[in-house]
Legacy VTK file of the C-alpha trace (Angstrom):
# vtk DataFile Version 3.0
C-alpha trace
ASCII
DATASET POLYDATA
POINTS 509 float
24.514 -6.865 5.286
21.725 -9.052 4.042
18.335 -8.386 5.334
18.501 -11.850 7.541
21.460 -10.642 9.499
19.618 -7.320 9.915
16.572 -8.650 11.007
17.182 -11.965 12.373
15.263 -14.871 12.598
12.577 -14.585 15.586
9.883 -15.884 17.138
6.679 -14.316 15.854
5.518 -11.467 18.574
1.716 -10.685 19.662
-0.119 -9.734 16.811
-3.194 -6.898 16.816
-5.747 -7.676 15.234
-7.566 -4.929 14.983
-7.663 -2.989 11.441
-5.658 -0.051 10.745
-7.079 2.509 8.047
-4.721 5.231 6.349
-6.655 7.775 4.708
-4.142 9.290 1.824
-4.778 13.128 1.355
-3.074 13.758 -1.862
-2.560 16.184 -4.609
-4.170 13.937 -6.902
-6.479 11.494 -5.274
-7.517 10.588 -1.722
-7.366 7.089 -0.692
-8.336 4.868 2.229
-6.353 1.580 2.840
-7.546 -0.553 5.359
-4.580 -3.166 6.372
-5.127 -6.105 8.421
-3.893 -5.893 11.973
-0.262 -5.092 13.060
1.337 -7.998 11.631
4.798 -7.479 10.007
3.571 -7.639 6.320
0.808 -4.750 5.993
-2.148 -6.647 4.255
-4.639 -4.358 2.402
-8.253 -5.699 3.404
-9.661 -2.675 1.703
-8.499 -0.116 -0.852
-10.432 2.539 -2.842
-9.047 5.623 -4.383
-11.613 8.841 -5.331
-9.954 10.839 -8.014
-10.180 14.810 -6.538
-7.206 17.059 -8.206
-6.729 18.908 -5.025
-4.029 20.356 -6.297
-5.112 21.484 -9.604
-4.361 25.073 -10.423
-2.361 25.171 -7.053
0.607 26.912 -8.671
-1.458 29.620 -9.950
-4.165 30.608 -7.700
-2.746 29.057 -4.391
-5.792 27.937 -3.297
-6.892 24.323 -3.274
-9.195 23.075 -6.229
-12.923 24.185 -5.440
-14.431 21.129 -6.700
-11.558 19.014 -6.053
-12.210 20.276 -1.770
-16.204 19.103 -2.368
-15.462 15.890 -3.844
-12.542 15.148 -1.317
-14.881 15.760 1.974
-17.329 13.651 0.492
-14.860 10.661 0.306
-13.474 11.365 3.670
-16.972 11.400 5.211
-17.931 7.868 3.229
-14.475 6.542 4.054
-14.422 7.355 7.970
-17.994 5.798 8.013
-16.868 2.536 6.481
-13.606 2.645 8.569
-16.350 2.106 11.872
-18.089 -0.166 10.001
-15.046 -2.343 9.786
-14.439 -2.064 13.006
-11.143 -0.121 12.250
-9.167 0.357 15.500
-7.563 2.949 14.210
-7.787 4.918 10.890
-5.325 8.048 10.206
-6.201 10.933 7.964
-3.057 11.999 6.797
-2.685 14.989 4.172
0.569 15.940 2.022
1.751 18.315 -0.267
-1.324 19.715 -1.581
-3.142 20.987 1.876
0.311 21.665 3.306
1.185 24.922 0.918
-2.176 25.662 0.189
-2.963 28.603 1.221
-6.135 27.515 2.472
-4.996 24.181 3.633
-6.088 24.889 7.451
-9.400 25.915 6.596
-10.018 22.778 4.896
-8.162 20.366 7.707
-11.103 21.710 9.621
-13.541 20.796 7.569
-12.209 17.335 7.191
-12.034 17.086 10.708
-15.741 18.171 10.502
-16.906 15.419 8.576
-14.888 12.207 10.096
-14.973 13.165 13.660
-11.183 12.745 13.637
-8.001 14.379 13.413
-6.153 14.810 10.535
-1.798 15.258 10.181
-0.268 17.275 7.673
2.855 16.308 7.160
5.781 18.827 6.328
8.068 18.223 3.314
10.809 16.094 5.759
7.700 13.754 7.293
6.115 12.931 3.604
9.943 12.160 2.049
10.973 10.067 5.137
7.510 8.195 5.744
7.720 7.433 2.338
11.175 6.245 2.753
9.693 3.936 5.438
7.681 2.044 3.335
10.292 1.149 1.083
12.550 0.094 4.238
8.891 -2.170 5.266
9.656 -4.582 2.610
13.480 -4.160 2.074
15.081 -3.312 5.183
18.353 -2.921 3.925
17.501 -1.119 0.705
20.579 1.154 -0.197
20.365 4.146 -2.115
17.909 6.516 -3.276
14.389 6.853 -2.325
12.112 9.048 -5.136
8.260 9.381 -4.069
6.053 11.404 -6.876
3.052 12.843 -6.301
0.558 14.805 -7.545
1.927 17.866 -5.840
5.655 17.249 -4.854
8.571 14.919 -5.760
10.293 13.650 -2.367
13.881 12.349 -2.831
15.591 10.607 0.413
19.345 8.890 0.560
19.141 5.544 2.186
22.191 3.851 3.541
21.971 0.265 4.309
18.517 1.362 6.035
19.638 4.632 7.739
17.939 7.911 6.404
20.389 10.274 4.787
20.050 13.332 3.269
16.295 14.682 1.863
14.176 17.025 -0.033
10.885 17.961 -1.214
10.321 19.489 -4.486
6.969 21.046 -6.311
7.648 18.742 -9.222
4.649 16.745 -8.832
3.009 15.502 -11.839
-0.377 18.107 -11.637
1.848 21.197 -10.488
4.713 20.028 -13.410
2.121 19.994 -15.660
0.974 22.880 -15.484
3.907 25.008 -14.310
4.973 23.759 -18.195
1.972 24.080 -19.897
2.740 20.276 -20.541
5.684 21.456 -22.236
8.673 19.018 -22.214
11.710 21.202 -22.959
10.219 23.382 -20.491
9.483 20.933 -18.183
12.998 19.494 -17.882
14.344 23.291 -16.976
12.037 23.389 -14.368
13.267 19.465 -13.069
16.929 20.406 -13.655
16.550 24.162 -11.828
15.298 22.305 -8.835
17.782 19.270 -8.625
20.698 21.350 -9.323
20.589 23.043 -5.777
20.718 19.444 -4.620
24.569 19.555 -3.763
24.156 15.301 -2.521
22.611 14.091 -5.753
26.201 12.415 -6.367
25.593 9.896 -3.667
23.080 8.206 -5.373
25.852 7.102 -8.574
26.354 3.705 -8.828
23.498 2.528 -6.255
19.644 2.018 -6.586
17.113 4.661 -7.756
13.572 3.433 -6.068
10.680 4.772 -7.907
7.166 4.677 -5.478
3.997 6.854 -6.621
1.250 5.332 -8.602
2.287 7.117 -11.941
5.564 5.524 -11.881
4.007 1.968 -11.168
1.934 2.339 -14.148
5.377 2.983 -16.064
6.224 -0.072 -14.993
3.745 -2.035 -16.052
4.536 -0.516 -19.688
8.086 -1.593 -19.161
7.093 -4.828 -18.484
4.515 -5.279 -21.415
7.393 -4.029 -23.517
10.274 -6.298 -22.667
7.728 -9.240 -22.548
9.490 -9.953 -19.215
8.238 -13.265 -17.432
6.851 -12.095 -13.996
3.924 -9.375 -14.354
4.875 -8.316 -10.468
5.277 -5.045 -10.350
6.752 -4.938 -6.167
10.998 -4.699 -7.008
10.616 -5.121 -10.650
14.224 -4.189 -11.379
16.290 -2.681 -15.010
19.410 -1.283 -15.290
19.559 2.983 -15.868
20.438 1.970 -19.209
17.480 -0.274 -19.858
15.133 2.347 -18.254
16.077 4.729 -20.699
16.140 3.157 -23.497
12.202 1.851 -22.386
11.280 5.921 -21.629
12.100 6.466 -25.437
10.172 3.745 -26.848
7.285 4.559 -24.631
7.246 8.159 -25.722
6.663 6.666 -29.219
3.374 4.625 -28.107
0.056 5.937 -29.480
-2.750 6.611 -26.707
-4.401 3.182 -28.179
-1.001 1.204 -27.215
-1.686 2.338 -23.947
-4.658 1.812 -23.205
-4.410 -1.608 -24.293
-1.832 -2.537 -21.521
-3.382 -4.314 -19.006
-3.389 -2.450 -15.524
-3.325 0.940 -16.625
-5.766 3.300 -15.442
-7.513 5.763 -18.128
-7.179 8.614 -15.344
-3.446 8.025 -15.478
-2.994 8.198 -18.784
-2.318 12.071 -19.227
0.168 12.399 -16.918
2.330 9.298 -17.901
3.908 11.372 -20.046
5.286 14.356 -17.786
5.490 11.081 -14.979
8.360 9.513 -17.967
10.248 13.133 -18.179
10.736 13.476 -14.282
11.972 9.841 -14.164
14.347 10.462 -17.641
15.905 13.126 -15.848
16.933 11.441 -12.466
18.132 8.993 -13.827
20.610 11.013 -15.821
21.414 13.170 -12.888
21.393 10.838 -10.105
23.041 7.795 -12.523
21.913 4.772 -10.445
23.006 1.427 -10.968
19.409 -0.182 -10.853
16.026 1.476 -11.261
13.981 -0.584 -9.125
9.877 -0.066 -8.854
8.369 -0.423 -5.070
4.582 -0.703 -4.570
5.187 0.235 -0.805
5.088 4.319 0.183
3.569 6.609 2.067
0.812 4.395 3.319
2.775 1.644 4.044
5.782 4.265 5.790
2.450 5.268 8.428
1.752 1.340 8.796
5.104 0.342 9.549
5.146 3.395 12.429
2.895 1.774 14.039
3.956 -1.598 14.317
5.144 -2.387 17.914
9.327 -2.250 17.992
9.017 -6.201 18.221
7.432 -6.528 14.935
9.642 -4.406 13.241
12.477 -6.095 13.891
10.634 -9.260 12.516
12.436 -10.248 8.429
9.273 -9.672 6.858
10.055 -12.749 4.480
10.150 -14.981 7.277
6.717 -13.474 9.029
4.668 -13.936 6.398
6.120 -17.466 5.760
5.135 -18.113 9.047
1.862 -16.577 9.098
0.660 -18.116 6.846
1.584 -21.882 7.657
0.008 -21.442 10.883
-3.600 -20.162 8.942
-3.182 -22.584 5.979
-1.051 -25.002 6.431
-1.964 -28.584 8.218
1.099 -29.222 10.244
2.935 -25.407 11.120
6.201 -26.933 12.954
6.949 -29.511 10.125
8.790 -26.631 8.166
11.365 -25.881 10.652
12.072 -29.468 11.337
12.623 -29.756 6.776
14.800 -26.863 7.268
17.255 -29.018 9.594
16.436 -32.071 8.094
17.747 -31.429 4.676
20.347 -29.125 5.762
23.804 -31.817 4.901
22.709 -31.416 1.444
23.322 -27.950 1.442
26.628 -27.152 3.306
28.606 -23.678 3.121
24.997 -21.671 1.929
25.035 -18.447 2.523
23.186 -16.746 5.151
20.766 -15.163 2.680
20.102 -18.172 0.651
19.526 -20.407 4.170
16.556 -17.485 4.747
15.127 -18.595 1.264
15.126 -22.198 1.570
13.389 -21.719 5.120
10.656 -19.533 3.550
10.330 -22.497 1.506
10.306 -24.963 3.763
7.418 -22.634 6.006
5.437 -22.809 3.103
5.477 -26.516 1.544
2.300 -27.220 2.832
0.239 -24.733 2.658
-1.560 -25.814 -0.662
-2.649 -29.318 0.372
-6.509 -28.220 -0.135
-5.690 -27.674 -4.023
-6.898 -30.720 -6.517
-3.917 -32.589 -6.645
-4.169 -32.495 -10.302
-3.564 -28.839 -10.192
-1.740 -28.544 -6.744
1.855 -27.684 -8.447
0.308 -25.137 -10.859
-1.713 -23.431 -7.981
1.148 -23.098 -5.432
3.346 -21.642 -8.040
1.208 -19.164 -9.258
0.274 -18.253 -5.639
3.489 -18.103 -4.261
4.498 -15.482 -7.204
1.973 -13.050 -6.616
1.486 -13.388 -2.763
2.372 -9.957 -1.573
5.271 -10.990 0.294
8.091 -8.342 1.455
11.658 -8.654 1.088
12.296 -10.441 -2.441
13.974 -9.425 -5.418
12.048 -11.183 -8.226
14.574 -13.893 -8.981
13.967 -14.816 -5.471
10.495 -14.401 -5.926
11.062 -16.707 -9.046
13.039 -19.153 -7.533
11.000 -19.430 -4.081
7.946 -20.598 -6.432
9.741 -22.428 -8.782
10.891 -24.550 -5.190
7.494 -24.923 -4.057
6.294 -26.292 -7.514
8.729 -28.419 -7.765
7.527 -29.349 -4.060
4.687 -30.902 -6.028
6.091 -32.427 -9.429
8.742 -33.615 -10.526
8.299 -32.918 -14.469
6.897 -29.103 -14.487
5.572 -28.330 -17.980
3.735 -25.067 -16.424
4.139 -22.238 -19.093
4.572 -19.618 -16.402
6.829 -21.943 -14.570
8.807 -22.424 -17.158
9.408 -18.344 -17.989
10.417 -17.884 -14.810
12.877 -20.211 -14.750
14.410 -18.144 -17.273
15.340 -15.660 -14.358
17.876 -18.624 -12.714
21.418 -19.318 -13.678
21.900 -23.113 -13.807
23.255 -22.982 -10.578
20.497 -21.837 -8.735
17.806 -23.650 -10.869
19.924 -26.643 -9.715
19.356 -25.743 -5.949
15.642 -24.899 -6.360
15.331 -28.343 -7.593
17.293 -29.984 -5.024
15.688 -28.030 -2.296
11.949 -29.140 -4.292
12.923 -32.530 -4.486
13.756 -33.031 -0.970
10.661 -31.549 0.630
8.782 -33.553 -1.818
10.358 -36.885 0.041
10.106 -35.191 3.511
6.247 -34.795 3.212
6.281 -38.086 1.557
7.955 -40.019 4.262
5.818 -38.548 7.088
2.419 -36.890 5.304
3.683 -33.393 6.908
3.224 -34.878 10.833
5.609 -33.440 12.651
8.439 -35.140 15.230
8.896 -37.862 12.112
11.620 -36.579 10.312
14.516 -36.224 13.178
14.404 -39.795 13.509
15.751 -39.930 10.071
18.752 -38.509 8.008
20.585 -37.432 5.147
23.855 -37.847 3.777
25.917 -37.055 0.792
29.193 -38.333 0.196
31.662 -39.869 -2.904
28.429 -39.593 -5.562
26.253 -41.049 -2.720
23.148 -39.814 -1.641
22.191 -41.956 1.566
18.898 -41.918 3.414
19.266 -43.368 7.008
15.921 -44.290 7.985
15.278 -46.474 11.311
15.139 -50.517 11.000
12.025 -51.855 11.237
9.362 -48.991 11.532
6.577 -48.926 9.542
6.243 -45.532 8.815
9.824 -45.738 6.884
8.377 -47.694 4.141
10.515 -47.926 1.061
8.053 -49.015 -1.072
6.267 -45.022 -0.246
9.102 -43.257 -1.128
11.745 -44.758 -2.900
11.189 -42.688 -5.971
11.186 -39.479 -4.547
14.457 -40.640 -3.046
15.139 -41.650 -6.428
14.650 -37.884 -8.191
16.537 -36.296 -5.196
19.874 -38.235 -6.094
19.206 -37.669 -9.702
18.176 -33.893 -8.959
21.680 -33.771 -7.153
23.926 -35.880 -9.659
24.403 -38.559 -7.371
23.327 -42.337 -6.874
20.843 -43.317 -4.006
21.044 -45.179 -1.650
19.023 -46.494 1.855
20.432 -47.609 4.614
18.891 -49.021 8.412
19.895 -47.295 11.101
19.657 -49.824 14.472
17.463 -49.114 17.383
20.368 -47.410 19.338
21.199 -44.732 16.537
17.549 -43.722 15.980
16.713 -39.884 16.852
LINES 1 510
509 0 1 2 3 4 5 6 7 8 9 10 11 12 13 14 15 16 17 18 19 20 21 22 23 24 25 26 27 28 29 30 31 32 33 34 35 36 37 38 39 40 41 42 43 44 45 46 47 48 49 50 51 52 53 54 55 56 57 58 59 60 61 62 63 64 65 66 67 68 69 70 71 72 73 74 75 76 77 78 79 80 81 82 83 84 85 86 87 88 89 90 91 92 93 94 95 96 97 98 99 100 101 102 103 104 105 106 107 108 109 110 111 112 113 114 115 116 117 118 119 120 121 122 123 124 125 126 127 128 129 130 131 132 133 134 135 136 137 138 139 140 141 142 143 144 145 146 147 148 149 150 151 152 153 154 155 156 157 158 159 160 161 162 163 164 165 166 167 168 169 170 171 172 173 174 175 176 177 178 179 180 181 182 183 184 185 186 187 188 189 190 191 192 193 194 195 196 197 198 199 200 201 202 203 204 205 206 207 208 209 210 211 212 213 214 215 216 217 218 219 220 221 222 223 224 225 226 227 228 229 230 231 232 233 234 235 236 237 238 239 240 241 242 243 244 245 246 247 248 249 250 251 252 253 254 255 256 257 258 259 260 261 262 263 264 265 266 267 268 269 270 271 272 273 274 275 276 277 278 279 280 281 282 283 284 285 286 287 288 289 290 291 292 293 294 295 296 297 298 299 300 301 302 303 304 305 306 307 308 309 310 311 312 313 314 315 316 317 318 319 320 321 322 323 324 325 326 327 328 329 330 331 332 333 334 335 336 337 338 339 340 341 342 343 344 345 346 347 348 349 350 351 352 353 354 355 356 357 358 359 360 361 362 363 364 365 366 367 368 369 370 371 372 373 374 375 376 377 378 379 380 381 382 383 384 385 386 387 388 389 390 391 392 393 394 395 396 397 398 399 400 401 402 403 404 405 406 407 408 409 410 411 412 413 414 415 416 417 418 419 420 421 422 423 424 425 426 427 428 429 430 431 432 433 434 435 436 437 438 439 440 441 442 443 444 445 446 447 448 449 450 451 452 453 454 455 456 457 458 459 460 461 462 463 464 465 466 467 468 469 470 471 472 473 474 475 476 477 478 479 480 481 482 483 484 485 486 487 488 489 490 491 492 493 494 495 496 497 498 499 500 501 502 503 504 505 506 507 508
């Protein structure tokens, strides 16, 4: 099932405005996120991490870090004072593996309580692996497969099918307790990884499907994976490599000196350290587990409380199509013209699928949102915005090719660097399509300037090496001389010749 027949195409619900703030209790760091309103697509307005180590020397001494517990209520206290001056409508302190086994953990939820003025949820092993789940499932609603959160204090693994939790569990294989439960040993670390997943009788189900790696130390992997392949999108959200091509990347990056490293742009110096121990606990899933496809998601725990809280409306919003939308009705200059390109150019596209009709209508949402730009850069600027907008629910050849269309939107020649690597991502087929569906918005905005209740009057046809363009007799808007040579560059764009023809008074729209 593609995620447009799970999550069909509907009008955009009530939106709430108001801010919602998820303070992240972790083993590692504590972080507030600050998304705006309950729209579909959660929309940091705010993020700021303070680096505690709650959990360091957990294993040992079962007590939370001393100094890790000061600096944490002192972040809390600043971050629940700038949630109210933000005007937050809600902010949620929610607090994971490290306060949950601590043995102290209650005495310091009281203390945190102390110093916000709010409650705070610990979540048990089941809540943190399927709330992380959940924020996977926010931007890929139908993601298949296997779910693998890692944390400062605990590893969560949850089986997804088709959307539908499966089976779970919650492991003390977090990068700080690994660490030091192995005295940063490797060999000694992988007995500890393989004692744990070997009581895991459903690891099986995940052969063959998708591994999906969330937790900051594992998106910092990727951005090393990246660097190293010399790969042609530097998006991290569903950055995808076969098991194979993971592995073989895990050995070269346990080769890299410290000064490699650091040199990668993106990388944190406080994650450094544990990239390491972060690369053995990924090595070994994937050689137990034996997914098809390691893919990277920037969506987790934070996102899994977000998505809770949208109203059940919302949710069942694609969150492709939302955003799309959302954002022609803030940017662009004429909102309805999009759905009105989407039928308009639809004869030139018969027997699509129902996946790639949901692409071409993002793109059609979203072919005017960069009028503002200098027209000298306008092409450039919409394609590099439309590849690193945050939006949900693309793979990143669809990412590719949904900029790629809106560029070519603009131009008709790209000579874009960027442009041109990601290009590289398309088979000829759907670089042709991209094109096509380019091309023919370009004419559509042409004909009309993007004002809507234009187009319908109009149509197009293609038939025996013929691209016709039925435009009424005798109005002045149709003017040939305006856009002859975008109707030009369509027929070209589709093999075919052009062609014009006058449709009478009585067979105009």
């Amino acid at each position: 099932m593609t995620a447009s027949a799970a999550f069909p195409h509907v009008p955009a619900a009530p939106v709430d405005l108001r801010p919602l703030g998820v303070v992240d209790i972790g083993s590692n760091s504590v972080r507030l996120v600050v998304y705006r309103g309950l729209a579909r697509t959660p929309i940091p307005l705010f993020n700021e991490k303070a680096t505690c180590a709650l959990g360091k020397g957990l294993g040992e001494t079962g007590v939370l870090n001393p100094e890790g517990v000061a600096l944490a209520l002192k972040a809390v206290k600043r971050f629940a004072h700038l949630a109210r001056r933000m005007n937050v409508g809600k902010l949620e302190l929610v607090a994971t593996a490290a306060v949950r086994d601590a043995w102290d953990g209650r005495d310091f939820v009281r203390a945190l309580e102390r110093v916000s003025g709010l409650p705070v949820s610990v979540l048990s092993g089941e809540q943190e692996a399927k709330t992380a789940a959940l924020g996977v499932l926010c931007g890929l609603p139908d993601a298949d497969g296997m779910v693998a959160d890692l944390g400062g204090g605990s590893l969560e693994l949850v089986m997804l099918d088709q959307g539908r939790f499966g089976d779970f569990a919650t492991m003390p294989l977090g990068i700080l307790r690994l660490s030091e439960a192995s005295d940063n040993s490797r060999v000694r670390a992988v007995d500890i990884i393989d004692e744990h997943l070997a009581g895991l009788s459903w690891i099986p189900k995940g052969r063959g499907r998708t591994l999906y790696a969330v937790g900051g130390a594992w998106r910092s992997l990727a951005r090393v994976c990246i660097e190293q392949m010399h790969y042609p999108l530097h998006v991290l959200d569903n950055f995808a490599i076969s098991r194979v091509e993971a592995l073989r990347l895990i050995e070269v990056l346990s080769r890299l000196s410290r000064k490699s490293l650091e040199s990668i742009q993106g990388i944190s110096r406080k994650r450094l350290p544990h990239l390491p121990m972060a690369a053995v606990i990924l090595e070994r899933l994937l050689e137990e587990v034996r997914p098809e496809t390691l893919v990277f998601s920037v969506y987790g725990m934070r996102e899994g409380r977000f998505f809770q809280n949208l109203p059940p409306e919302v949710r069942v919003q694609d969150p492709l199509i939302s955003s799309c939308s959302e954002l022609a009705r803030s940017a662009g200059r004429f909102p309805e013209h999009g759905e009105e390109l989407m039928a308009w150019m639809a004869p030139l596209l018969p027997n699509e699928s129902v996946e790639q009709a949901r692409l071409r209508r993002a793109a059609c949402l979203i072919s005017d949102v960069f009028w503002s730009e200098h027209p000298d850069y306008r092409a450039d600027q919409a394609f590099h915005r439309v590849l690193k907008l945050p939006f949900m629910g693309l793979n990143h050849t669809d990412r590719a090719g949904l900029a790629l269309t809106v560029y070519y939107r603009y131009t008709s020649e790209g000579t874009d660097d960027w442009a041109m690597r990601a290009a590289s991502l398309l088979d000829e087929t759907r670089l042709k399509r991209v094109r096509i569906i380019g091309h023919a918005l370009r004419l559509g905005h042409t004909v009309t300037g993007g004002a809507p209740g234009l187009l319908g009057r109009s149509a197009l046809s293609a038939k025996d090496g013929v691209l016709t363009f039925h435009v009424p007799e005798d109005d002045p808007i149709f003017l040939p001389e305006v856009f002859g040579k975008r109707l030009e560059k369509l027929a070209r764009a589709m093999g075919l010749e052009p062609k014009l023809a006058l449709l009478p008074p009585a067979a105009q729209g």
